[in-house]
Structure formats: C-alpha cells, structure tokens
C-alpha positions as CSV (number, residue, x, y, z in Angstrom):
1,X,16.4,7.4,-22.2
2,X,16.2,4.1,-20.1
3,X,13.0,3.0,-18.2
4,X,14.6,3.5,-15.0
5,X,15.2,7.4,-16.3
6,X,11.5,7.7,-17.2
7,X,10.3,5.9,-13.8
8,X,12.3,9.2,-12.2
9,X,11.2,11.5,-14.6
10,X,7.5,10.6,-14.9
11,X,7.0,9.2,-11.4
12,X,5.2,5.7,-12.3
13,X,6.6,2.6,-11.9
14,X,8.6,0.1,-14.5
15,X,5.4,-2.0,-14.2
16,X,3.1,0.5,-15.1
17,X,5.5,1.7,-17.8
18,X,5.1,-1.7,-19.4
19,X,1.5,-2.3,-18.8
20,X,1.1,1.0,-20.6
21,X,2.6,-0.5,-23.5
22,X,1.0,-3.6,-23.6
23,X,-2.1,-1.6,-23.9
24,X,-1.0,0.3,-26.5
25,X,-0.7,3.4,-25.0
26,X,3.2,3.6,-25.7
27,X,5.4,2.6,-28.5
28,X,9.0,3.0,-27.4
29,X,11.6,2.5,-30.2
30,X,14.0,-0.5,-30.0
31,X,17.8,0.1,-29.9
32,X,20.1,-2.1,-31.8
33,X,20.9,-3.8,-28.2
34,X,17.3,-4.8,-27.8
35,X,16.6,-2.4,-24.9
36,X,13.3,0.2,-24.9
37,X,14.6,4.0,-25.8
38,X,12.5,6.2,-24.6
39,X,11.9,9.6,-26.1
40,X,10.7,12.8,-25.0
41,X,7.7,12.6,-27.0
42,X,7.0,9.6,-24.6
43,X,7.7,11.2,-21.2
44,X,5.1,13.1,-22.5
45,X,2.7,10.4,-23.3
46,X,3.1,9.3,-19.9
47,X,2.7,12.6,-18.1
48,X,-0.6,13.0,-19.8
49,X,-2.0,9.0,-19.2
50,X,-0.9,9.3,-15.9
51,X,-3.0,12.8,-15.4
52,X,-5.9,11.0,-16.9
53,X,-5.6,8.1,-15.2
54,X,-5.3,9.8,-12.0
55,X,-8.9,11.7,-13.0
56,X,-10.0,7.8,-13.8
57,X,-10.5,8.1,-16.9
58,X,-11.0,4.8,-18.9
59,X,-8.0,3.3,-20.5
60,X,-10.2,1.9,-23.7
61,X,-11.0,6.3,-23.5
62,X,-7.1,7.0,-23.3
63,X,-6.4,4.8,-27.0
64,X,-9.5,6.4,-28.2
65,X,-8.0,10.0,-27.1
66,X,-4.5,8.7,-28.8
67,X,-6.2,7.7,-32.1
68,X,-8.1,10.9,-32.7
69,X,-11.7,9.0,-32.6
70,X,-12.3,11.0,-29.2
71,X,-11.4,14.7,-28.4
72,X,-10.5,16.1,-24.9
73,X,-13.6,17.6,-24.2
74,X,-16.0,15.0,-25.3
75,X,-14.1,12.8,-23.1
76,X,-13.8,15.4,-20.4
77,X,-18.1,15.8,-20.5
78,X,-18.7,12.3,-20.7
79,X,-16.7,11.3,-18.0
80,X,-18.3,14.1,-15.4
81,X,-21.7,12.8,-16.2
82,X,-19.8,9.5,-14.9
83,X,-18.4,11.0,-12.0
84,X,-21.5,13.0,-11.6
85,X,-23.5,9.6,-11.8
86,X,-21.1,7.8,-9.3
87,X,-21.3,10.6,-6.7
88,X,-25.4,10.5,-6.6
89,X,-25.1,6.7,-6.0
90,X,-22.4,7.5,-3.1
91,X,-24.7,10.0,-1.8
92,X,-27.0,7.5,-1.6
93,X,-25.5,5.1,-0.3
94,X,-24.3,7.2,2.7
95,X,-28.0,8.1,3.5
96,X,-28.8,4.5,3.8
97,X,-26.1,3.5,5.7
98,X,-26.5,6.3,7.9
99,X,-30.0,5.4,8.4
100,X,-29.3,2.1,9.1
101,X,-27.0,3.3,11.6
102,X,-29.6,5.0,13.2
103,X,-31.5,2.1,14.4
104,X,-29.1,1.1,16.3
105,X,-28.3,-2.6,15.0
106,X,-26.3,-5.3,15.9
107,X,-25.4,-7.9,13.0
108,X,-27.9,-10.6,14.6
109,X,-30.6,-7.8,14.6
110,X,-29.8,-6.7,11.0
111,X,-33.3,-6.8,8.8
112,X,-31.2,-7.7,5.9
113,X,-34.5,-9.1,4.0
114,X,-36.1,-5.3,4.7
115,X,-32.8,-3.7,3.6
116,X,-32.2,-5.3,0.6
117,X,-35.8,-4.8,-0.7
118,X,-35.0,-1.1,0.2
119,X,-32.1,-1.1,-1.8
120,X,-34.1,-3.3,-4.7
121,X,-36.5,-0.4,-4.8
122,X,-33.8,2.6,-5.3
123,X,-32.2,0.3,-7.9
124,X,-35.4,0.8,-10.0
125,X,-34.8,4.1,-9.4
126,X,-32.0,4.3,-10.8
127,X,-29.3,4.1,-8.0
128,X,-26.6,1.2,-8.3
129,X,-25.0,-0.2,-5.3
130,X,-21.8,-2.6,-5.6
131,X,-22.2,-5.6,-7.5
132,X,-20.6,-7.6,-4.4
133,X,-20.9,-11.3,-6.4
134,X,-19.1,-9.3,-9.7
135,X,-16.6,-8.3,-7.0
136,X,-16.3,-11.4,-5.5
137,X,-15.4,-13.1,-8.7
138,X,-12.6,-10.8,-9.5
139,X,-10.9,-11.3,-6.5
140,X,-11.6,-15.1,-6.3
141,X,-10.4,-15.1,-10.0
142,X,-7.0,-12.8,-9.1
143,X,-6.2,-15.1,-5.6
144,X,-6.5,-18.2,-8.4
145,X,-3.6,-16.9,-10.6
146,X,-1.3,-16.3,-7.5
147,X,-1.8,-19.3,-6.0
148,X,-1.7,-20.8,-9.2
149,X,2.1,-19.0,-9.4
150,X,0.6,-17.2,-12.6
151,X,0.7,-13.9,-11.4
C-alpha cells in the first residue's frame, strides 16, 4: 500500500506518517523501487498511535507500549492520574481567573505583584500554572528555524 493509500485509510497526514517513523513508531518495508510498502499490520499501528495520541498519550509511552516494557493499563492508570493532575490545575486556574475577573480590572489596575504571590503560594501547594518563559523559548526557538529557512 502507498502512503497516499494509508493517509485515506488511516486519516493522518503524509507528514505525520513520516514523523511516526522517525520516531520509531513504524517500520514500513522497502520495495525494490525504493518506495515505503505499507502493510496491514501497519494501518493498524497507526489506527492505534493515532487513538493514543488523540487521548495525549506520550509518544516516549507509545515506543514503550510497542516494546512490551509498558502494558495498556499501566499506561492507561498512569496517564489519568496525569489528566486527573492537569484538570485540578485547570480548575484552579479558572477560580483565579474568575476571581480576578471579579474585581473588575483594567490592565493598568492589574495588582500583578499581589497576583503572582497568590499564584507563588498555590504553587507550594502543589498547583502548576504555565511555565510562560519555557513557552516562550519554544516558540522563539521554532520562529528561529523558519526564518532561518530550516523548517
């Protein structure tokens, strides 16, 4: 089967396709042309790391599902005390922005230096807000390569 086949059958694009095998996830064979021949076995690879991607399941957790170091349902329970995690934090971060909202602010009259010792405090407690200079980064680094004409 050719990769435009598989981009009908599985419903992912070409580029994902190949990502997938750059990470390892997929090993189509070669044909004697050079072209990727794509099996049934690896529709089926596909179907299921699209399913777990869509869930947002960790790729590193996808090749550790492929090698047998990691079943299903460890997987499954470690990545709903994840979501479970993520969703407290979310929760929290809606209070606080609705509060915040509340006080009816504009951005001059925005105690930022109150706020963020607010959101210091629930840190120690244990919830995480967005790492905005991590996230920063990555997209300064990812606007680099383009203009760059890496990407």
């Amino acid at each position: 089967m050719k990769i435009n086949e598989v981009e009908q059958a599985v419903g992912i694009t070409r580029k994902n396709i190949r990502f997938y095998e750059e990470q390892g996830l997929l090993k189509p064979v070669r044909a004697a042309n050079g072209y990727r021949e794509y099996t049934e076995e690896d529709l089926q690879v596909l179907l299921k790391v699209k399913l777990l991607r869509k869930l947002a399941i960790p790729l590193e957790e996808i090749r550790r599902l492929q090698s047998g170091s990691l079943t299903l349902e460890d997987c499954l329970r470690r990545h709903l005390i994840t979501l479970e995690r993520e969703s407290k934090n979310l929760e929290a971060m809606e209070k606080f922005c609705g509060r915040i909202l509340m006080e009816n602010l504009t951005l001059t009259s925005l105690p930022a230096d109150r706020l963020l010792t607010e959101m210091e405090n629930m840190e120690e407690g244990g919830t995480k807000f967005l790492d905005a200079q991590k996230k920063d980064m990555k997209i300064r680094k990812r606007a680099s390569l383009i203009v760059g004409g890496i990407a």
